[in-house]
Every structure is written in C-alpha cells, then in structure tokens.
BAGU-341353 format. One record per residue (C-alpha): x, y, z. Coordinates in Angstrom, 3 decimals. Example, Ala and Ser with C-alpha at 12.3 -4.5 7.8 and 13.67 -1.06 7.14 Angstrom:
<kolza X="12.300" Y="-4.500" Z="7.800"/>
<kolza X="13.670" Y="-1.060" Z="7.140"/>
***
This chain:
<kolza X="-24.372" Y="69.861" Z="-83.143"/>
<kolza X="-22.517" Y="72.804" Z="-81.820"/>
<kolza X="-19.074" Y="72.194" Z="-79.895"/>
<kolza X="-20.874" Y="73.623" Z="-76.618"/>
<kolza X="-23.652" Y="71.577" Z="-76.574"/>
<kolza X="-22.201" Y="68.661" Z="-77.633"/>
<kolza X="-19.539" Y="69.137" Z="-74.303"/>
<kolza X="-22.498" Y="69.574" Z="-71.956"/>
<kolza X="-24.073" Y="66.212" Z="-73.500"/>
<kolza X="-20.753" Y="64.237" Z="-72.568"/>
<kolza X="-20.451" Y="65.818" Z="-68.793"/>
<kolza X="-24.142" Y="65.183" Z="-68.226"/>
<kolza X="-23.379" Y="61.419" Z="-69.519"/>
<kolza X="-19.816" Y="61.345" Z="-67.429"/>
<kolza X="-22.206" Y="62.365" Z="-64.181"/>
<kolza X="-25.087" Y="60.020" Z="-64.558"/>
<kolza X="-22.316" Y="56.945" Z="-65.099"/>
<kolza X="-20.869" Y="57.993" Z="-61.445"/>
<kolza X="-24.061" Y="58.343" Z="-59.622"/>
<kolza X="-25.101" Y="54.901" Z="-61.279"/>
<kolza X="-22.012" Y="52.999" Z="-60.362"/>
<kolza X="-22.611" Y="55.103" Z="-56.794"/>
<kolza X="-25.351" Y="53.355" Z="-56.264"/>
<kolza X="-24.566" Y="49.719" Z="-57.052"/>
<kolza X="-21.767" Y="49.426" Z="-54.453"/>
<kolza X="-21.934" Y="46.879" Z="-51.140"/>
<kolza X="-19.846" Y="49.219" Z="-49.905"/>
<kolza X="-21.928" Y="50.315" Z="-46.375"/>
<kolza X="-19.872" Y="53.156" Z="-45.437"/>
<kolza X="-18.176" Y="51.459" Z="-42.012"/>
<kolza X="-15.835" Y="48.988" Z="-44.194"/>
<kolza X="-18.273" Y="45.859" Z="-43.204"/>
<kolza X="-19.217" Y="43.587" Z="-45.475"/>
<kolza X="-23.482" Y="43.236" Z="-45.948"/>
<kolza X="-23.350" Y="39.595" Z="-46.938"/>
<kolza X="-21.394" Y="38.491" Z="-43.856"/>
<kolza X="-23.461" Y="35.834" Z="-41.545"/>
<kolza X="-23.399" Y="37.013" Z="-37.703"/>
<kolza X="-21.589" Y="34.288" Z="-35.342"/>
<kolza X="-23.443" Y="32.071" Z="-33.312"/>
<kolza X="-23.774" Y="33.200" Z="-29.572"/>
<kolza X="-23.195" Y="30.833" Z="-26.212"/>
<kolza X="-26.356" Y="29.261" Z="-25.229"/>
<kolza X="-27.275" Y="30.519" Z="-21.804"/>
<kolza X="-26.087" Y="28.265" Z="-19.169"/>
<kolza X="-28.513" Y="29.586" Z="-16.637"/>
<kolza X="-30.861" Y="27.440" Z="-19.106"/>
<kolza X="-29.041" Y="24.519" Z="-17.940"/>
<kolza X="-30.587" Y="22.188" Z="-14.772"/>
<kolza X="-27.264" Y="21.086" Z="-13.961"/>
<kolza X="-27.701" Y="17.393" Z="-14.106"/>
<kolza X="-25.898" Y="15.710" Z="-16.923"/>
<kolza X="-28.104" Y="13.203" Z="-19.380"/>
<kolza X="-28.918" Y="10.467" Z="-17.969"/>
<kolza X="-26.821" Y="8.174" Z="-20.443"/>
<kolza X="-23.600" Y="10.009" Z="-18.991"/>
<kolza X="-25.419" Y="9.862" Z="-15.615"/>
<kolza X="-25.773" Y="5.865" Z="-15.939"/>
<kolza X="-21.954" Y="5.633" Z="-17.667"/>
<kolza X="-20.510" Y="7.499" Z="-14.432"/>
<kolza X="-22.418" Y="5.138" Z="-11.894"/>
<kolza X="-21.484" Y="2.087" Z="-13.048"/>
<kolza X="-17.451" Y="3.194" Z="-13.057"/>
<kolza X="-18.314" Y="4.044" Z="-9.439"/>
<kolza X="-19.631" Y="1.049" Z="-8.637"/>
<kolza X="-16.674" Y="-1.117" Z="-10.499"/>
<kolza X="-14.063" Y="1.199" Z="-8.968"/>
<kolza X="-15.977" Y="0.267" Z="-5.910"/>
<kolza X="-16.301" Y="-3.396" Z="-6.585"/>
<kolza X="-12.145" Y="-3.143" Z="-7.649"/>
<kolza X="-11.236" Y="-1.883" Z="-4.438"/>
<kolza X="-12.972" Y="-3.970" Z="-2.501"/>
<kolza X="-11.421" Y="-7.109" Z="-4.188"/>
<kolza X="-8.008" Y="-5.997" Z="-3.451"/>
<kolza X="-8.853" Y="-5.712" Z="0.228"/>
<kolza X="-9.859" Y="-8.952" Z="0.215"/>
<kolza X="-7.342" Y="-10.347" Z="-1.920"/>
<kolza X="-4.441" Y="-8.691" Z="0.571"/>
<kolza X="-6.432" Y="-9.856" Z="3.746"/>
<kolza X="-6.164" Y="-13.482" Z="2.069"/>
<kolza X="-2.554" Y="-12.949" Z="1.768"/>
<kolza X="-1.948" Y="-11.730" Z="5.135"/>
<kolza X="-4.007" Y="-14.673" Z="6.156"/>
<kolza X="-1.878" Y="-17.033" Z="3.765"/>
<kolza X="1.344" Y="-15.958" Z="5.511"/>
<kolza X="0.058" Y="-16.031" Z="8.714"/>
<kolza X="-0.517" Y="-19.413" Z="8.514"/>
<kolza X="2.331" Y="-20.175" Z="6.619"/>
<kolza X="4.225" Y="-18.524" Z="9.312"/>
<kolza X="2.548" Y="-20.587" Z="12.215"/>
<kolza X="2.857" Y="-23.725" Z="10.118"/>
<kolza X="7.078" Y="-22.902" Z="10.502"/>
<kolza X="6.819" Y="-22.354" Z="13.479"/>
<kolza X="5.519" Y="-25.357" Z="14.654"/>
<kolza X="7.226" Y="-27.678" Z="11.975"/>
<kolza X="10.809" Y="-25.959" Z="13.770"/>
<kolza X="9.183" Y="-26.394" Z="17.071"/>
<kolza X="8.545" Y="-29.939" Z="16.736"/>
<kolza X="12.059" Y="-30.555" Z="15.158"/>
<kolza X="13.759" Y="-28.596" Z="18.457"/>
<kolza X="12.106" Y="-30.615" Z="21.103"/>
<kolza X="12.769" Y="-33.924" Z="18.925"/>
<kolza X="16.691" Y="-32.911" Z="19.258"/>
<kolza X="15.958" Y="-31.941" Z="22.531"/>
<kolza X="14.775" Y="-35.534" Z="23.563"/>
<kolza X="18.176" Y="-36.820" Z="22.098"/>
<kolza X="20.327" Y="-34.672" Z="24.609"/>
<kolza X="22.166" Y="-36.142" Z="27.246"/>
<kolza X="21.161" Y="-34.497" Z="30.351"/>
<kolza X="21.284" Y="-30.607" Z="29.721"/>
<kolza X="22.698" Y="-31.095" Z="26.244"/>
<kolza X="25.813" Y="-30.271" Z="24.960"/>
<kolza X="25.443" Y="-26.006" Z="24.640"/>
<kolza X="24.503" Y="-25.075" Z="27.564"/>
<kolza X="27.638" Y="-22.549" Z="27.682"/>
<kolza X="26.519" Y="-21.152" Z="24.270"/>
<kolza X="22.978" Y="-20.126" Z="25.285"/>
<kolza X="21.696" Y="-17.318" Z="27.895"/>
<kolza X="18.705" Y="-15.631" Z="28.896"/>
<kolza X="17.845" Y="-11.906" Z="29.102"/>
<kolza X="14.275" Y="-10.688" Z="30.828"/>
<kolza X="12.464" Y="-8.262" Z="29.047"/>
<kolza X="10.426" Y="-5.641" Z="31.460"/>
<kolza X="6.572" Y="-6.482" Z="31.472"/>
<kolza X="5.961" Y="-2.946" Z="31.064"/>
<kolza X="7.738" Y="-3.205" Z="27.028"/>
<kolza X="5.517" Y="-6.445" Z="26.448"/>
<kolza X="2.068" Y="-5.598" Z="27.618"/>
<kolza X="2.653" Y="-7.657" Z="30.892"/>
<kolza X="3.415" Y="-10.695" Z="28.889"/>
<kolza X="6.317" Y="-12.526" Z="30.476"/>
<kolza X="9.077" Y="-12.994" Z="27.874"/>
<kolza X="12.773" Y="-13.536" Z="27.942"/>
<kolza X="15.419" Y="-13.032" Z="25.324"/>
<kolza X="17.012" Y="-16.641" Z="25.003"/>
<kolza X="20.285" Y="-15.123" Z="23.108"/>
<kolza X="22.684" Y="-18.202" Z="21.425"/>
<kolza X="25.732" Y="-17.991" Z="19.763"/>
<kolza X="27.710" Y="-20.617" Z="17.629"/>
<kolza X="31.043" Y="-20.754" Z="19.115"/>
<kolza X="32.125" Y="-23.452" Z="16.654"/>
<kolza X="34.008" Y="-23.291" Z="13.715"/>
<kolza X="30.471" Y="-24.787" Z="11.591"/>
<kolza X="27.341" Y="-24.048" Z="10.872"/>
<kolza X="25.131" Y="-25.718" Z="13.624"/>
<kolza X="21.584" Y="-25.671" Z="15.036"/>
<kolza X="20.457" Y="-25.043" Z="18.469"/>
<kolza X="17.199" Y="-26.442" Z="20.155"/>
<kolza X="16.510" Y="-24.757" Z="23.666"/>
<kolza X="13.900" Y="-25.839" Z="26.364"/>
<kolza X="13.377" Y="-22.988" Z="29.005"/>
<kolza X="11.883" Y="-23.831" Z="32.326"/>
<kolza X="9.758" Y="-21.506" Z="34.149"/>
<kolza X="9.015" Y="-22.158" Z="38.162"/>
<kolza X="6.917" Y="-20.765" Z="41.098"/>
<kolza X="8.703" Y="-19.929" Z="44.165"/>
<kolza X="8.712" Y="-23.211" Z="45.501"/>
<kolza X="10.950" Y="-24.212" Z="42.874"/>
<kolza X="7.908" Y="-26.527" Z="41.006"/>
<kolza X="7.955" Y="-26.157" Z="36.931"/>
<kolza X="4.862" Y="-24.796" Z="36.042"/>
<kolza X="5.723" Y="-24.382" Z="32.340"/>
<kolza X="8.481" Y="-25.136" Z="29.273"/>
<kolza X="8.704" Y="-23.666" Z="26.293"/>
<kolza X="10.957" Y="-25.096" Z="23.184"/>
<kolza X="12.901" Y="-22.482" Z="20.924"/>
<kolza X="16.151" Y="-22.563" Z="18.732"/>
<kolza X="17.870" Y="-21.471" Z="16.054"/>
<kolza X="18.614" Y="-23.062" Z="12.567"/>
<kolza X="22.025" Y="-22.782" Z="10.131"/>
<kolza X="24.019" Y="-20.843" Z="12.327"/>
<kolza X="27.486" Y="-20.104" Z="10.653"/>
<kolza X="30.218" Y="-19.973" Z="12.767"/>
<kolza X="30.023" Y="-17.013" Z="14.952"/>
<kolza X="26.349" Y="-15.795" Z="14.388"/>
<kolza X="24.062" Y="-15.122" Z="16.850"/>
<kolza X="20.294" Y="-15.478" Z="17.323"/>
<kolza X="18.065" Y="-13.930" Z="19.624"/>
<kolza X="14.482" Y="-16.045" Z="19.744"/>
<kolza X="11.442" Y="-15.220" Z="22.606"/>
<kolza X="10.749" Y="-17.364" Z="25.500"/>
<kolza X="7.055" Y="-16.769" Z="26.240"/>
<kolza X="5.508" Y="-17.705" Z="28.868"/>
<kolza X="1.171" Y="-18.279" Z="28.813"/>
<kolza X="0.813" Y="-17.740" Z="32.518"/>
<kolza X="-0.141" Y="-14.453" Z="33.973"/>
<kolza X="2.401" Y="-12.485" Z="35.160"/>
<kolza X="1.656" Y="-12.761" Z="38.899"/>
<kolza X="2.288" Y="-14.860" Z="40.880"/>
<kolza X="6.090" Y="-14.479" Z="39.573"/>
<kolza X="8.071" Y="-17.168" Z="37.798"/>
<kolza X="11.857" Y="-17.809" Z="37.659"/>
<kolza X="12.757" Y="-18.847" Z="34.186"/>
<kolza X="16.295" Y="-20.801" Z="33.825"/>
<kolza X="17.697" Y="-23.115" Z="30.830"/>
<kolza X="17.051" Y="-26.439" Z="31.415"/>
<kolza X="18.747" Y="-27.818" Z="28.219"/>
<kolza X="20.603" Y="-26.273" Z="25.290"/>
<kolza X="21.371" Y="-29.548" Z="21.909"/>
<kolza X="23.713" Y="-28.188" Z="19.070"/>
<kolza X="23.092" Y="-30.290" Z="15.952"/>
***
C-alpha cells in the first residue's frame, strides 16, 4: 500500500476512535452526574388538618388528667396537714390551759407573781374589734419557772363578766413571754380587764 494512503487509513481510524469514545461518556456537559437520584421534597404542611393522631391525642389527655388528678391530691394532702396542725395546735392549747388553771387553783390568794406579770391593751381598731390585752411576764428568778395567769374582765359596776387562763412554760431566768388575753364578749359595753392571780411553778 502506498505510504500516503496507508497515513490517511490510520488518521481516518485515529478520528472514528475519538468520536466513538465521544459518544460513550456520562459526561452531560454541566458537571452533573445522570445516575444521581433527586432528594426527596417536604410534604406540604398545608396538607396537614392540624390535629395530631388520635393515639398521641389519647397519650396527651390522660397526662392531663393525672397531672390533674396529682395536683389535686397535694391540695388535699396539705389541707389535711393544715388541718392536722390545727388541731394539734388547739389540742396544746387546751392541754396548757388546763395545766395553768390547775396551778392556778393551788395559789394562795393572788399567787405568788403577781409583781412579775402586767397587762398591755391592744387598740380594737389592730384586732378587728376583738378585745385583747398583752399579758407580758417575766422570770425575775434565777430558774427556769412557769407562770399560770387568770385575767379578770368587769362591767362598770365592777361585776366579772369573764376570766380567761394564760401562761407561760420553761422560762429561763430572765426571759420574757408575751401571751393574748381574749376576751368573747363584744366590745361594747366596755370592760376593765385587771390580773386577778399570777402562780410561778
């Protein structure tokens, strides 16, 4: 074959090998590949009613309802407690009130501290028209004592229309106490309170 021809043969051959391998690449011409899978897209959430399944639905009631039924208990509970101590409270009260008057009926005449007991009024207006006096004691010994205190309360001609016991327990040497004198009766007609005995034990 002569040289030319034989050249021409091999270009023609060099040219068809470049258009073939042309043609078989993925290559699309903006540097994406072909076989890549497209993402998945948001669902529309104007396809969405809004109210959650009613499993979830169901789940949140019922923590409502035990949050509900939770709080509830603990009211109670605490209203018990206050209740407890309440009477608890009273139930001191009244044990101490029994023991003063007991030492009370003891006394000789006014008792032996009538100089370590006083009494201080208290306006009506600062207890909602309640009559009350500050019976103010004060150990002047050199031991720890208790103090029983029976305060009198008269009309205007003198008559006692009502006592009340109070006191103070374990006072060290020194200390001072500061207990109410109520009285149940209205506040008019007026009353004159006064210590009628004052027993250190």
């Amino acid at each position: 074959m002569p040289r030319t021809l034989r050249s021409l043969t091999l270009a023609l051959c060099a040219t068809a090998s470049a258009l073939a391998l042309a043609a078989c690449s993925t290559d699309t011409g903006n540097g994406a590949d072909a076989s890549v899978t497209p993402r998945p897209t948001s669902p529309n959430a104007s396809n969405f009613s809004g109210e959650p399944p009613s499993a979830l639905a169901s789940s949140a009631a019922s923590k409502k309802a035990e949050v509900k039924k939770s709080a509830s208990a603990a009211a109670e509970s605490a209203s018990q407690r206050a209740h407890d101590f309440e009477a608890s409270v009273s139930a001191d009260v009244e044990r101490n009130r029994q023991e003063f008057t007991k030492e009370l009926d003891k006394a000789d005449g006014q008792g032996n501290a009538m100089r370590d007991v006083s009494l201080t009024g208290k306006p009506l207006a600062e207890t909602n028209n309640v009559r009350a006096l500050v019976v103010n004691i004060t150990n002047r010994t050199d031991a720890t004592a208790s103090y029983a205190v029976q305060v009198d309360f008269s009309d205007s001609d003198g008559k006692v229309v009502e006592s009340t016991v109070v006191g103070a327990k374990d006072l060290k040497p020194g200390e001072k106490a500061q207990p109410l004198a109520i009285s149940t009766n209205p506040p008019e007609p007026h009353l004159t309170a006064k210590i009628a005995k004052a027993q250190r034990y």
